[in-house]
LUMNUPA-639466 format. One line per 2 residues: number of its first residue (from 1); their letters; for each residue x, y, z of C-alpha. Coordinates in nm, 4 decimals. Layout:
% LUMNUPA-639466
NUM = a = X/Y/Z | ... $
END
This chain:
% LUMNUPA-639466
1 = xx = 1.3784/2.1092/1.4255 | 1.1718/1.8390/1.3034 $
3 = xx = 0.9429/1.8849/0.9445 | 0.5946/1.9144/1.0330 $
5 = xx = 0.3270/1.8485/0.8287 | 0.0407/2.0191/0.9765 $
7 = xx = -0.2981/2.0792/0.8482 | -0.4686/2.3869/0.8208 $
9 = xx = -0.5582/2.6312/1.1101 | -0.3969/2.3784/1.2946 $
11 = xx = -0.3234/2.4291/1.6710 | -0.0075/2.3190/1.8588 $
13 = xx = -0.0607/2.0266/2.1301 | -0.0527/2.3140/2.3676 $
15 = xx = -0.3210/2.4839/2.2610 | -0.7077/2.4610/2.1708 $
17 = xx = -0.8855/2.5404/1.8238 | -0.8960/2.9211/1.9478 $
19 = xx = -0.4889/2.9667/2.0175 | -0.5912/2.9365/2.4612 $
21 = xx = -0.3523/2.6536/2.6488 | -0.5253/2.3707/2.6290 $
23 = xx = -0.5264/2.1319/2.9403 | -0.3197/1.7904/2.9071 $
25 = xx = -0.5856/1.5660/3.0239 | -0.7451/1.6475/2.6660 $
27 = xx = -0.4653/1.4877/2.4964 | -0.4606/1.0742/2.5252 $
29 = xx = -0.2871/0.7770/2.4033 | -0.3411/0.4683/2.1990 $
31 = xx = -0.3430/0.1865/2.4437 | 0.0094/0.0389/2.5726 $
33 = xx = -0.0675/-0.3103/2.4527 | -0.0099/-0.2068/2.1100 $
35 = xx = 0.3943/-0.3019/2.2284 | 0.2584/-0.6602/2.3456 $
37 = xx = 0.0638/-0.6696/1.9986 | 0.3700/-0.6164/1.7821 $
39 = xx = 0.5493/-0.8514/1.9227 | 0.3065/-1.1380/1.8808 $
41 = xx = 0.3019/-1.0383/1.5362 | 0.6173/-0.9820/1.4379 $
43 = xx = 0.6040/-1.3577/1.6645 | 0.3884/-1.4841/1.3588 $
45 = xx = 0.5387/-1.3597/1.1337 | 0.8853/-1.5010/1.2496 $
47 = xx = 0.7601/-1.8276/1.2870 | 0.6006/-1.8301/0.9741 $
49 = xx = 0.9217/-1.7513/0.7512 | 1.1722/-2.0139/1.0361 $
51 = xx = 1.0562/-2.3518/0.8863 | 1.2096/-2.2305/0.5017 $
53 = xx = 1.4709/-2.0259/0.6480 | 1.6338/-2.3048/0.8590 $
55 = xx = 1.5865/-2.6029/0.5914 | 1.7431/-2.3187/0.3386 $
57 = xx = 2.0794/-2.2199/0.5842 | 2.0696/-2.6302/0.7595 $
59 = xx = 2.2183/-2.7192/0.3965 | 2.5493/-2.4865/0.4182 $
61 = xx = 2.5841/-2.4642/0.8001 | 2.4096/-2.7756/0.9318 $
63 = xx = 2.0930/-2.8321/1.1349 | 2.2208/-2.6765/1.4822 $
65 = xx = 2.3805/-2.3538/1.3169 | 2.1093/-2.3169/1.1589 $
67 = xx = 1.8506/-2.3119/1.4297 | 2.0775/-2.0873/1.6206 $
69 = xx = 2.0858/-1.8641/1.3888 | 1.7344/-1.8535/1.3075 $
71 = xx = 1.6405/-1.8433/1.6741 | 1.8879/-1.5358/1.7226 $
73 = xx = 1.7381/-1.3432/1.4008 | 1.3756/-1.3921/1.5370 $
75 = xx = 1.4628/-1.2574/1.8777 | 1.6178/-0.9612/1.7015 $
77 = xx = 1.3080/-0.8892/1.4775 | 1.0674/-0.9212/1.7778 $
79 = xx = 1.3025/-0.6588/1.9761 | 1.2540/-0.4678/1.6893 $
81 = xx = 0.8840/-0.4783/1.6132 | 0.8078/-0.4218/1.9964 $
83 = xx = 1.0510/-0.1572/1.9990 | 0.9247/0.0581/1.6795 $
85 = xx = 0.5646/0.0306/1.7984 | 0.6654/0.1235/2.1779 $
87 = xx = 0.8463/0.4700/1.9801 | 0.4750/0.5072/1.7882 $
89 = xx = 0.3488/0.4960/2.0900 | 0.5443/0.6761/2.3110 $
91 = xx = 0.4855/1.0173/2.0134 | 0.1282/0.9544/1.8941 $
93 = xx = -0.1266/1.0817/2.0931 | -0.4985/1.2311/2.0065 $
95 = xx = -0.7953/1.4831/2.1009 | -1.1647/1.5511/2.0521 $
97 = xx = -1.2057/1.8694/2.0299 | -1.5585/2.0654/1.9921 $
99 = xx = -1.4682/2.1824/1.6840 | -1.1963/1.9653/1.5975 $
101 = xx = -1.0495/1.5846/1.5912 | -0.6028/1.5821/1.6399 $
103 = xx = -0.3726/1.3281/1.5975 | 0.0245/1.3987/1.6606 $
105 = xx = 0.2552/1.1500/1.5737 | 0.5393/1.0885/1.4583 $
107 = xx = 0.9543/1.0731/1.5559 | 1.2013/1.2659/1.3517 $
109 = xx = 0.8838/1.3089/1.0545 | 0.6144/1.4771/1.2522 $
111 = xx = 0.3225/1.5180/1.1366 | 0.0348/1.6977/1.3007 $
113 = xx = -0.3063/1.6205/1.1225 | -0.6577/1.7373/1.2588 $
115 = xx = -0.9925/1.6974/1.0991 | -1.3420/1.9309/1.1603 $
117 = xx = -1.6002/1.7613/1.3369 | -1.8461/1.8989/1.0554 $
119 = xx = -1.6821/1.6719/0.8034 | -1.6145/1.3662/0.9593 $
121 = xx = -1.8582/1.1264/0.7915 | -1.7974/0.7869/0.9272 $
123 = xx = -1.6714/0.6373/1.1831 | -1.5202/0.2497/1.1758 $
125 = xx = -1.3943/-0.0083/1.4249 | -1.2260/-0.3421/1.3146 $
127 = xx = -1.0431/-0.5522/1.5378 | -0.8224/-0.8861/1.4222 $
129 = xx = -0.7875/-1.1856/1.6473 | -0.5098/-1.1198/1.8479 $
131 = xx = -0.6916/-0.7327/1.8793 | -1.0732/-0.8882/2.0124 $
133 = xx = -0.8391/-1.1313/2.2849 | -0.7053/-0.8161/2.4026 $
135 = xx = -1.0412/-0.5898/2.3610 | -0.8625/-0.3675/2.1657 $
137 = xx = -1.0244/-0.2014/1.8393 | -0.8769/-0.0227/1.5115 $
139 = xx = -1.0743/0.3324/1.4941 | -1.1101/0.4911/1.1421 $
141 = xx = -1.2264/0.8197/1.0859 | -1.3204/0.9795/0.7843 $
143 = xx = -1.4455/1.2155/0.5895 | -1.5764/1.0582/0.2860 $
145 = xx = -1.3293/1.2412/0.0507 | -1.1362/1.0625/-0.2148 $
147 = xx = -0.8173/1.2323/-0.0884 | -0.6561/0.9319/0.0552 $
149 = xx = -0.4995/0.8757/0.4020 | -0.5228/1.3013/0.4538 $
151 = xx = -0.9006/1.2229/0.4868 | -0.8462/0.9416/0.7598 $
153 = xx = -0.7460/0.9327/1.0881 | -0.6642/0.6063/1.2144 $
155 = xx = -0.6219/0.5376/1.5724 | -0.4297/0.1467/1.6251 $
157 = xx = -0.5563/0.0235/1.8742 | -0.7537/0.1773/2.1763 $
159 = xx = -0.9394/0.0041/2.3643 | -1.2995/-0.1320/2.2384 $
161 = xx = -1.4849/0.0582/2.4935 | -1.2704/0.4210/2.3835 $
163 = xx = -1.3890/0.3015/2.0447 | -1.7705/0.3360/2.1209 $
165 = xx = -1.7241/0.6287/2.2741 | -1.5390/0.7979/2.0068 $
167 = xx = -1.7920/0.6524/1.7493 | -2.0801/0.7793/1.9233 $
169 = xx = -1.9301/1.1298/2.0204 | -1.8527/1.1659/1.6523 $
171 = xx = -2.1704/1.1028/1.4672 | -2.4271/1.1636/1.6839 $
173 = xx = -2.4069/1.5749/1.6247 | -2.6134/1.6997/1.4034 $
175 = xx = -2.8317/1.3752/1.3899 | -3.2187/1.4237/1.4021 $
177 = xx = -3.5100/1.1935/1.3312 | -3.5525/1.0951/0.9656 $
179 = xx = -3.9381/1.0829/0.8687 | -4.0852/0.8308/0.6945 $
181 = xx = -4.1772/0.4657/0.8513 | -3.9370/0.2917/0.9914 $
183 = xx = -3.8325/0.0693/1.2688 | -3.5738/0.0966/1.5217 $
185 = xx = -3.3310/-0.1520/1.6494 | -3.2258/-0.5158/1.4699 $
187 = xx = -3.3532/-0.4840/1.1103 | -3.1996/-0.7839/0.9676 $
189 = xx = -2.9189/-1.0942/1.1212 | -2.7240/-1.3634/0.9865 $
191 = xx = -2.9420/-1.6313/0.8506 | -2.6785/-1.9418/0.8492 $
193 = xx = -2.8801/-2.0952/0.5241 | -2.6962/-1.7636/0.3252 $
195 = xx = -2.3857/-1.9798/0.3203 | -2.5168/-2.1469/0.0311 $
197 = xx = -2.4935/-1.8920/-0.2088 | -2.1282/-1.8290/-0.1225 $
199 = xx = -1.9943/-2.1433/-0.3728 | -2.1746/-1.9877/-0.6779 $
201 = xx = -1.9946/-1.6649/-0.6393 | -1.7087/-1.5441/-0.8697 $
203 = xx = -1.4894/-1.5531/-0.5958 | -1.4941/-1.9870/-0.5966 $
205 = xx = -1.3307/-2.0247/-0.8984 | -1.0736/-1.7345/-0.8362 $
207 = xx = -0.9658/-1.9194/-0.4973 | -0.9287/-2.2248/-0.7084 $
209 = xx = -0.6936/-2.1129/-0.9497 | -0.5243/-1.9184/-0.6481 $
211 = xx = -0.5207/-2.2723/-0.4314 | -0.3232/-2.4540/-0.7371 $
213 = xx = -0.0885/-2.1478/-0.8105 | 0.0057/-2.2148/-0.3829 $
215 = xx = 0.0921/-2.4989/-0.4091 | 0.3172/-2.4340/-0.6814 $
217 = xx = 0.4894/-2.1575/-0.5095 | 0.5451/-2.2719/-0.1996 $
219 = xx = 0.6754/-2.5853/-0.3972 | 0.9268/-2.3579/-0.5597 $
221 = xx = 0.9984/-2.2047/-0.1970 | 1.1676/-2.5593/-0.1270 $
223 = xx = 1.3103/-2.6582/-0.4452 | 1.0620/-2.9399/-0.4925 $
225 = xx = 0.8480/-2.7863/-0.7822 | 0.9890/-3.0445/-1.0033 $
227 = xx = 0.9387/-3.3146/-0.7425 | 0.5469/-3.2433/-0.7011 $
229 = xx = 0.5200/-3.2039/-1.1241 | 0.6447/-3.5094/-1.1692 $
231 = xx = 0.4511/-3.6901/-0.8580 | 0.1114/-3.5784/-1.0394 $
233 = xx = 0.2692/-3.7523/-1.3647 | 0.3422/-4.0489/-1.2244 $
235 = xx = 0.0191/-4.1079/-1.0590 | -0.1712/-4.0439/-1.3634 $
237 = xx = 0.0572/-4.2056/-1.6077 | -0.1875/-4.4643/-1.7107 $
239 = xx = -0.4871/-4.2309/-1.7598 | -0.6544/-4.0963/-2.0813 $
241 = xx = -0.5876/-3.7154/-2.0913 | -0.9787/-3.6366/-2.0136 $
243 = xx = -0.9800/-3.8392/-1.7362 | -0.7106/-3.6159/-1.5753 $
245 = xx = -0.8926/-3.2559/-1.7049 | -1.1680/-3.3952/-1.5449 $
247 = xx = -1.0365/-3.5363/-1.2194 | -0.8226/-3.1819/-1.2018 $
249 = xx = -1.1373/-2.9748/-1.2782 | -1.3330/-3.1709/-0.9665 $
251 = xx = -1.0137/-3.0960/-0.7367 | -1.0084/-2.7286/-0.8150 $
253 = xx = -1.3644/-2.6987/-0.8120 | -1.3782/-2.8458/-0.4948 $
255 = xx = -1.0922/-2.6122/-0.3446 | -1.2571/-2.3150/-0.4734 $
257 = xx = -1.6011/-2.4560/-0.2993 | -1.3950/-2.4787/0.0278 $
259 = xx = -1.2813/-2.1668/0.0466 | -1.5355/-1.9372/-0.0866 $
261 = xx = -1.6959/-2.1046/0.2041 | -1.4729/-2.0399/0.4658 $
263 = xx = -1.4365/-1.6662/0.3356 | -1.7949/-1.6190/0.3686 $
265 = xx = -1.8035/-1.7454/0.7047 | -1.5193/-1.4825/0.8298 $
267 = xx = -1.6575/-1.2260/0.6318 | -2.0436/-1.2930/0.7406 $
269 = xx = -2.0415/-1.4724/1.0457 | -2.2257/-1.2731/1.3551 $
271 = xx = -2.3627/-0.9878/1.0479 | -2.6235/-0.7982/1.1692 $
273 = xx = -2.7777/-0.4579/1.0625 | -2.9584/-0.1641/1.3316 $
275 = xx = -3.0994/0.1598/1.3295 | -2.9472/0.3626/1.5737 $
277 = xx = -3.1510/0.6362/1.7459 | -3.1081/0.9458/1.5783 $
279 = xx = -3.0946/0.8136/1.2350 | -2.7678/0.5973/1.1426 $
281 = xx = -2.7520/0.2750/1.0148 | -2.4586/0.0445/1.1563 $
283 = xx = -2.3402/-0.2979/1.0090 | -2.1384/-0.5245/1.2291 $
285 = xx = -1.9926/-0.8715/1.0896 | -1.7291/-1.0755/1.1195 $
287 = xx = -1.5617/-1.4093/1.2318 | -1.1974/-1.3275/1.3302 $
289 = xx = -1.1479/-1.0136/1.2183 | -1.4711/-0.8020/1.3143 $
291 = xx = -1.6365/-0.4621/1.1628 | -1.8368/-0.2459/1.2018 $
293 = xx = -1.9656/0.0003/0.9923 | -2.1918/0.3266/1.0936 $
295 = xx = -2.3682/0.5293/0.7688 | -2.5968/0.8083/0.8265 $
297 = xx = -2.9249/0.7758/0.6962 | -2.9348/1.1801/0.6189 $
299 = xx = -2.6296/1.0764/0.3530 | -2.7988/0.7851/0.2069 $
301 = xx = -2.8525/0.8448/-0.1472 | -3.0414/0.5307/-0.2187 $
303 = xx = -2.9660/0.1405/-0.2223 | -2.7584/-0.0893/-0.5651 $
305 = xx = -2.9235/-0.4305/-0.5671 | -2.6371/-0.7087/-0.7087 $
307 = xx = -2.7091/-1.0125/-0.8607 | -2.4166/-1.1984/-0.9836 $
309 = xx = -2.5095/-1.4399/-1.2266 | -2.4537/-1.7352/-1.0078 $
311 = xx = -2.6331/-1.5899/-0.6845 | -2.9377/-1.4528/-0.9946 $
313 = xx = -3.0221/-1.8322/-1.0828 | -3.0674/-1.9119/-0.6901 $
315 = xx = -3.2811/-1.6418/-0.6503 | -3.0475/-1.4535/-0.4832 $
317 = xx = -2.8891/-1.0916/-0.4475 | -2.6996/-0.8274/-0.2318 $
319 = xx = -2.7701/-0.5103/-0.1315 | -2.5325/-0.2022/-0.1433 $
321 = xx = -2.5989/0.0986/-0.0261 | -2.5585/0.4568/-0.2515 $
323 = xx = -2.4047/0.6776/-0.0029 | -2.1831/0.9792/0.0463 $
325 = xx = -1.9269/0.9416/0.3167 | -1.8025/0.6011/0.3154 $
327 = xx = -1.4098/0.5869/0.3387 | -1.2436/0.5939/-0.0188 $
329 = xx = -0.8453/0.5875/0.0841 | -0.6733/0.3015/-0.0572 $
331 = xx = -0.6518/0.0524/0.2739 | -1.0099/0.0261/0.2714 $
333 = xx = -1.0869/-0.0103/-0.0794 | -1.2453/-0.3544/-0.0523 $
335 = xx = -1.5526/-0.4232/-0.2674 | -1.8075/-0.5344/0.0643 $
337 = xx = -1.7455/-0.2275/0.2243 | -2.0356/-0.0953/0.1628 $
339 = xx = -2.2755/-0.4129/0.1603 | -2.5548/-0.3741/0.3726 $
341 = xx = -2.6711/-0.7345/0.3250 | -2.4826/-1.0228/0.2079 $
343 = xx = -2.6378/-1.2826/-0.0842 | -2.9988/-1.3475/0.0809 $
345 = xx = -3.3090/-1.4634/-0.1124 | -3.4512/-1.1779/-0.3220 $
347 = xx = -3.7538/-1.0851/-0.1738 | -3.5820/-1.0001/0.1382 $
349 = xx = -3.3483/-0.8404/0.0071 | -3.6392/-0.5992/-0.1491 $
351 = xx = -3.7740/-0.6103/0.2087 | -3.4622/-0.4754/0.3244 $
353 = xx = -3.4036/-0.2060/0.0519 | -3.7616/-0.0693/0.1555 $
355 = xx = -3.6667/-0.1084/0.5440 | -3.3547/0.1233/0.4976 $
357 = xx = -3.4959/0.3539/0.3095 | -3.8030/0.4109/0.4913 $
359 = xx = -4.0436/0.2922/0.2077 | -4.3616/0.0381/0.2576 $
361 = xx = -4.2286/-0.0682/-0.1173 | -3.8646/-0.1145/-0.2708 $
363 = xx = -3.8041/0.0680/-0.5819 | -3.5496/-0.1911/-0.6893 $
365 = xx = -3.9070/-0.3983/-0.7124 | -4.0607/-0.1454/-0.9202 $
367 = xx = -4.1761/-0.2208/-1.3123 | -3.9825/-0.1277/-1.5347 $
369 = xx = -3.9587/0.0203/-1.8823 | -3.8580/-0.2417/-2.1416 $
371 = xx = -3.5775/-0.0902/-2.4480 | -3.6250/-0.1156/-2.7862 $
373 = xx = -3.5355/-0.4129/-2.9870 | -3.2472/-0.2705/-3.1451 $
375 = xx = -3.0388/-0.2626/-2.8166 | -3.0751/-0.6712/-2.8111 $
377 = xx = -2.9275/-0.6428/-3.1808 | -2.6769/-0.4844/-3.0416 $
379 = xx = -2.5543/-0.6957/-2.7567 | -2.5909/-1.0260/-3.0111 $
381 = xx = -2.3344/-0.8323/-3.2751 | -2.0888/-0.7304/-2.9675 $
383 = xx = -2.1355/-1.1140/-2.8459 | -2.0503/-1.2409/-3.1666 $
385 = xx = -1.7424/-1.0407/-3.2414 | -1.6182/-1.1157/-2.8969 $
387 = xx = -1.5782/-1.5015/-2.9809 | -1.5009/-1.4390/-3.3613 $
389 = xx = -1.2616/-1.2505/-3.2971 | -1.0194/-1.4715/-3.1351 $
391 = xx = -1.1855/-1.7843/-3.2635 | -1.0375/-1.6323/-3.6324 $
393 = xx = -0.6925/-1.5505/-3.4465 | -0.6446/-1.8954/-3.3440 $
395 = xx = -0.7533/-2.0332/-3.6748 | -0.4992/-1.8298/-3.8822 $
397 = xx = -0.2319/-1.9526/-3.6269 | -0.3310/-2.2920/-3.6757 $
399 = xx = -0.3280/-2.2986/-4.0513 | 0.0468/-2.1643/-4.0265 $
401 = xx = 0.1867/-2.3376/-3.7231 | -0.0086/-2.6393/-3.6079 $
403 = xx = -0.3578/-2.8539/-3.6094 | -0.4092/-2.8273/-3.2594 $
405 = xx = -0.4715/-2.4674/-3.2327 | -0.7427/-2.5327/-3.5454 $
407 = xx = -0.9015/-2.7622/-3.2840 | -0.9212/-2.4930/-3.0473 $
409 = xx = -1.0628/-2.2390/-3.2012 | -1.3165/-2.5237/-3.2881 $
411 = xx = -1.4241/-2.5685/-2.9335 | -1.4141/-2.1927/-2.8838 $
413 = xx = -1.6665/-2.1629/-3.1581 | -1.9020/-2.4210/-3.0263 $
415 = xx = -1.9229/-2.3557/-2.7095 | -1.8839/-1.9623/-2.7609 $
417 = xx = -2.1075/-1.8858/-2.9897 | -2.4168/-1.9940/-2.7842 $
419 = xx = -2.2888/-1.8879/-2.4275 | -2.1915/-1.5769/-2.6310 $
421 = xx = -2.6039/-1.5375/-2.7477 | -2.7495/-1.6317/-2.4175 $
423 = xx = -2.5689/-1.3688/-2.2324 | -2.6409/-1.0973/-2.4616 $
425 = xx = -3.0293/-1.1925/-2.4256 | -2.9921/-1.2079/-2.0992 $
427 = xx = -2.8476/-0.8796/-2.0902 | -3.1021/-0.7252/-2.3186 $
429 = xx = -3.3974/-0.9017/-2.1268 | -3.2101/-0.7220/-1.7659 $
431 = xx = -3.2283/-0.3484/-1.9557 | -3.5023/-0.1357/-1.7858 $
433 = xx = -3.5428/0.1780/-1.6077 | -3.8217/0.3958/-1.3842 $
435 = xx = -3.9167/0.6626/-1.1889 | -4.0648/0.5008/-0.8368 $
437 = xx = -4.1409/0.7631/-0.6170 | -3.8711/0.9745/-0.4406 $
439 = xx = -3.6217/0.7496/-0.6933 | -3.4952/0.6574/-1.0001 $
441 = xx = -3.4215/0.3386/-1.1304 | -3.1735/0.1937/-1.3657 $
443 = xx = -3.1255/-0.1881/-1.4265 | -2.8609/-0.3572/-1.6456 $
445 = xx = -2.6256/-0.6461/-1.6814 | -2.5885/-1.0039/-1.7316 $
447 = xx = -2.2920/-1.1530/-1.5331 | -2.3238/-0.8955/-1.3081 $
449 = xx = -2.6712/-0.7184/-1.2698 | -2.7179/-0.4266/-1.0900 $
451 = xx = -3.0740/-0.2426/-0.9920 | -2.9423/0.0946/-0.8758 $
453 = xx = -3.2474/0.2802/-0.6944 | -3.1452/0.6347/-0.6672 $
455 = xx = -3.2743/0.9421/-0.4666 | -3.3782/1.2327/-0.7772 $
457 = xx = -3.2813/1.4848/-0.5033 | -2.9672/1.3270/-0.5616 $
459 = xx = -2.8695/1.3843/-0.9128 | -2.6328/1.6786/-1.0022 $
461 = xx = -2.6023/1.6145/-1.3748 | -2.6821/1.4213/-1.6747 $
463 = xx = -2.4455/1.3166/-1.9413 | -2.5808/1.1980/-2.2706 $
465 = xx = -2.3991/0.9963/-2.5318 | -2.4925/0.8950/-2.8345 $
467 = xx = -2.2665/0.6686/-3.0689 | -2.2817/0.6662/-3.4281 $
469 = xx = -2.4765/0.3086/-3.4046 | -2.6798/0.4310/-3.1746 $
471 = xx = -2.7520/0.7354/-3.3617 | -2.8537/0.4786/-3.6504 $
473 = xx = -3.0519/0.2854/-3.4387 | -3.2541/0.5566/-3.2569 $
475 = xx = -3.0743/0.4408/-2.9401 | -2.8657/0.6811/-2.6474 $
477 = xx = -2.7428/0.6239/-2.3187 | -2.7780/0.8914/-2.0074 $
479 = xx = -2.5934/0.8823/-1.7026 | -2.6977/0.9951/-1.4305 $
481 = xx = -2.3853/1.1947/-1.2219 | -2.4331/1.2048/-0.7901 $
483 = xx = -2.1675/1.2545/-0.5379 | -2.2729/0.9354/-0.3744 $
485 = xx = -2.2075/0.5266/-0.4450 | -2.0385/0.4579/-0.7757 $
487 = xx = -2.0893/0.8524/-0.8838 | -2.2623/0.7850/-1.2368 $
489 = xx = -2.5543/0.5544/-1.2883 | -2.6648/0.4760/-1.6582 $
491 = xx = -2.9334/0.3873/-1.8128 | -2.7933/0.2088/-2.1172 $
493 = xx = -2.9227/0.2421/-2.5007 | -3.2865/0.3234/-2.4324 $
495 = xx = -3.5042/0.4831/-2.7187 | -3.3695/0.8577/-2.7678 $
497 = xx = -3.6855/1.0546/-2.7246 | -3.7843/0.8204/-2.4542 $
499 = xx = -3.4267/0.8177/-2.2505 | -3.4421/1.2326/-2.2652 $
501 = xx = -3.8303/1.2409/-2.1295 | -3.6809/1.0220/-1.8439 $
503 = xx = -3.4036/1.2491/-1.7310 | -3.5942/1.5743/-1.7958 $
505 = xx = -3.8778/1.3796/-1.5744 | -3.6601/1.2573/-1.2906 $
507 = xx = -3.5106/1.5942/-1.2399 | -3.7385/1.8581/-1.3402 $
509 = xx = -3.5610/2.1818/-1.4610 | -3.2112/2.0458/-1.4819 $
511 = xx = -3.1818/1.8953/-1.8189 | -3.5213/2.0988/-2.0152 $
513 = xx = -3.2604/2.4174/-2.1073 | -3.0946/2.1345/-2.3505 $
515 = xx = -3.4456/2.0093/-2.4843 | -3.6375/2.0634/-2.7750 $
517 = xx = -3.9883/1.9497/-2.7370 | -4.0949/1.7945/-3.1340 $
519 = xx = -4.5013/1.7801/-3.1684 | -4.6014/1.3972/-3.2488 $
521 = xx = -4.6330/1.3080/-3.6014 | -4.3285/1.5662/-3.6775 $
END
C-alpha cells in the first residue's frame, strides 16, 4: 500500500463528509493542458541553458557533436517534464464539498488533504504568460493560518472560468452586507502617472547592484570574466578615478531606473480595486503574470499607510491592508501581497483608506499626539553611535595598517554624521499616535514610515516595555498585539503616564486590572 497522508475526519474519494458513496461526477480534474504547459516550459527552460551548454561541450567534441548532443538532452528533458506532469495529472483530482474542499494527489506518496469550508479565508488566481494564452489560472486556497502549505490548497491550472467559479462558491457563504457608507463596484484603477514614483523606490538601487553582479556572472558562465574586467580598464585607462565612480554611478543608476520601471509596470499594469456584493474587496493587477486577490471586508482589521522615504518626498504612499486571512505559506510570502494600492499621491491614498473602510474620513489622516522631547534625544544618540562606531573602527585600522582607510572613515564622518541627524529628526518629527473613532493609530519611522490605523475591536493584548533609558527618561513603548496584518503595532517611546492612558483608552477594561490611577500633583 501506498503512505497516505490524510487530514483529519477525512473521507475516502469514495465517499462524502458523512461516510455515504459519493457520486464520481463530484470528483474533477485539473485541466489536460497542464501536459502541453510543461513542455513549453521545460521548452524554455532547455533553450535557455543550450547556448552555454553547447559553446561549453563544442570545445572537447566539436560544434556538430555538440549540437547533437544538446538537441538529444533537450528532447529527453521535455519527454520528461510532459511526462511527470501528465502522471500529476492523471492522480490529482479535487471536490467541493458542502462542508468540505478535497484534493487527492499523488503517485507512490499519496496524500489526501481536505480543508472546511468554514475556514477557508481567501481565495487567489494568478496566471503566467504561457497560462493567460491558454486561459488557464493557478487557484490558491487558504485558510489564513501560518501553518504553511497544510493551510493551502493549490489547484495548477484549471481553467480561468473553473477559477471564478470556485472563487465565488468559496467566499460568498457566510457574506452579508457590511454597514457603514460605502460604494459598490470600481473604487480605484491604474493611474499610468503612478509610474513615476517607481524609480525612487528602494527597489532601484537593489536592481542596480543586481544588474552589475549579472553581468559578472554570466561573464564567469563563459570564461570571459577576465575579458570584460579588463575591457572596462582599457576603455577608461586615461581617466581620473572620479571620473569613472561617477560615470559607473550614472550607469547603475540608470539600470536600476530601468528596471524598477519595468517591475512596476508587470507588477501594476491593469491594477484595479472593487467591492464585490456581499462585502469582499478584490484586487486584480498585473502585466504578464496576473492576480487577483479577494479579502473579506468582515476580516479587515484596518488599513498600514507606507511611505518610503523616497515615495514621502513626492508626496507619495501605499496602502496595505491589516487583515486576517491572507495566505502566510512560504510561496506567497512576497511583500505586495497585501497592497491594496500601489505608490499614489497621498491624499488619495487617504481617500482610499476611508473608501475601504467605510469611513467619510481616514484615520491615517487623523492628528496626532506629538512625544516628548526626550525620544528625539534618543534617536540623535542612537544616530550618532551608528556612524561612530564604525567611523572609530576604520580609524584604528588605518593608524595600524594604512592611510587610506583614515581617509575613509573621514568621508564616513562627514557625510554620516549629518545624514545620521536628519534621519533621527525625521524620525522623531514622524512619532505620533491617536484614537480616531472605531481605530487606533500609531505612526513611526523615517526610511520607512508607517501609519497603521487599527480597528480597537481588534486588539487582544498589550505589551509594555520599558528600558532602563527609558525608565530615566520618563519614556515606554506599548504594542499593541491583533491576529491580523503584521500582529503587533507599537507605539514607540511616548510619555509613560500618557502611553498607559492610551492603551487603557483604546481598549477599555483590558489593560485597567494592571493600572494604578496616581492623583495629579502626586
Amino acid at each position: 500500500m501506498s503512505p497516505v497522508d490524510t487530514a483529519p475526519d477525512q473521507a475516502s474519494p469514495d465517499e462524502d463528509g458523512a461516510g455515504r458513496p459519493a457520486a464520481p461526477a463530484d470528483w474533477r480534474r485539473l485541466d489536460r493542458r497542464t501536459v502541453l504547459l510543461a513542455a513549453l516550459v521545460t521548452a524554455g527552460v532547455a533553450a535557455g541553458a543550450a547556448v552555454p551548454t553547447t559553446l561549453g561541450l563544442s570545445g572537447r567534441f566539436g560544434f556538430g557533436p555538440a549540437v547533437a548532443w544538446v538537441l538529444t538532452g533537450a528532447a529527453v528533458l521535455i519527454a520528461f517534464g510532459a511526462g511527470a506532469d501528465y502522471v500529476r495529472w492523471r492522480r490529482t483530482r479535487y471536490r467541493v464539498g458542502a462542508d468540505r474542499v478535497e484534493l487527492h494527489t499523488g503517485l507512490l506518496l499519496v496524500k489526501k488533504r481536505s480543508l472546511a469550508r468554514e475556514r477557508i479565508r481567501s481565495v487567489d488566481l494568478t496566471a503566467h504568460l504561457l497560462q493567460r494564452v491558454l486561459g488557464l489560472v493557478t487557484v490558491r486556497i487558504g485558510t489564513g493560518e501560518h501553518t504553511g502549505s497544510e493551510s493551502t490548497l493549490e489547484l495548477d491550472p484549471v481553467l480561468r472560468a473553473e477559477g471564478e467559479r470556485l472563487r465565488r462558491a468559496l467566499l460568498e457563504r457566510g457574506l452579508t452586507a457590511t454597514s457603514g457608507s460605502h460604494v459598490e463596484g470600481e473604487l480605484v484603477a491604474l493611474d499610468p502617472r503612478w509610474i513615476r514614483y517607481a524609480p525612487v523606490s528602494f527597489v532601484a538601487p537593489a536592481l542596480a547592484g543586481a544588474a552589475a553582479g549579472a553581468v559578472m556572472q554570466v561573464s564567469d558562465w563563459f570564461g570571459a570574466q577576465g575579458q570584460v574586467i579588463e575591457w572596462i580598464e582599457d576603455r577608461y585607462r586615461d581617466t581620473s578615478l572620479l571620473s569613472v565612480i561617477v560615470l559607473l554611478a550614472v550607469a547603475a543608476v540608470a539600470a536600476g531606473v530601468i528596471g524598477a520601471l519595468g517591475l512596476w509596470v508587470e507588477k501594476w499594469w491593469n491594477y484595479r480595486m472593487e467591492r464585490e456584493p456581499g462585502g469582499t474587496l478584490r484586487i486584480r493587477r498585473g502585466l504578464l503574470t496576473s492576480r487577483s486577490v479577494t479579502i473579506e471586508e468582515r476580516r479587515l482589521r484596518g488599513v498600514d499607510l507606507v511611505e518610503p522615504l523616497g515615495v514621502r518626498l513626492m508626496g507619495a504612499a501605499r496602502l496595505d491592508a491589516i487583515t486576517t486571512g491572507l495566505a502566510k505559506d512560504d510561496e506567497e510570502q512576497h511583500g505586495d501581497h497585501n497592497t491594496l494600492l500601489p505608490p499614489a499621491p497621498r491624499p488619495l491614498a487617504d481617500a482610499v483608506a476611508a473608501a475601504v473602510l467605510r469611513e467619510t474620513a481616514s484615520p491615517t489622516g487623523a492628528p496626532l499626539t506629538a512625544h516628548p522631547v526626550a525620544a528625539r534625544g534618543r534617536r540623535l544618540r542612537r544616530a550618532l553611535w551608528a556612524v561612530l562606531v564604525p567611523v572609530l573602527v576604520l580609524a584604528l585600522l588605518g593608524a595600524r595598517l594604512t592611510p587610506v582607510l583614515l581617509w575613509i572613515a573621514l568621508g564616513c564622518a562627514v557625510v554620516g554624521l549629518p545624514v545620521g541627524v536628519l534621519l533621527a529628526r525625521d524620525a522623531y518629527r514622524a512619532l505620533g499616535h491617536a484614537l480616531s473613532g472605531a481605530y487606533l493609530v500609531t505612526r513611526s519611522g523615517a526610511l520607512r514610515r508607517s501609519t497603521a490605523a487599527l480597528e480597537r475591536a481588534g486588539v487582544i493584548g498589550w505589551t509594555v516595555r520599558q528600558s532602563y533609558f527609558q525608565r530615566q527618561a520618563g519614556l515606554l513603548s506599548i504594542t499593541a498585539t491583533t491576529a491580523a496584518g503584521a500582529g503587533a503595532y507599537t507605539v514607540y517611546d511616548a510619555e509613560a503616564s500618557e502611553g498607559l492612558g492610551f492603551a487603557a483608552e483604546a481598549v477599555p477594561g483590558l489593560l485597567e486590572p494592571f493600572l494604578e490611577r496616581v492623583a495629579a500633583g502626586e
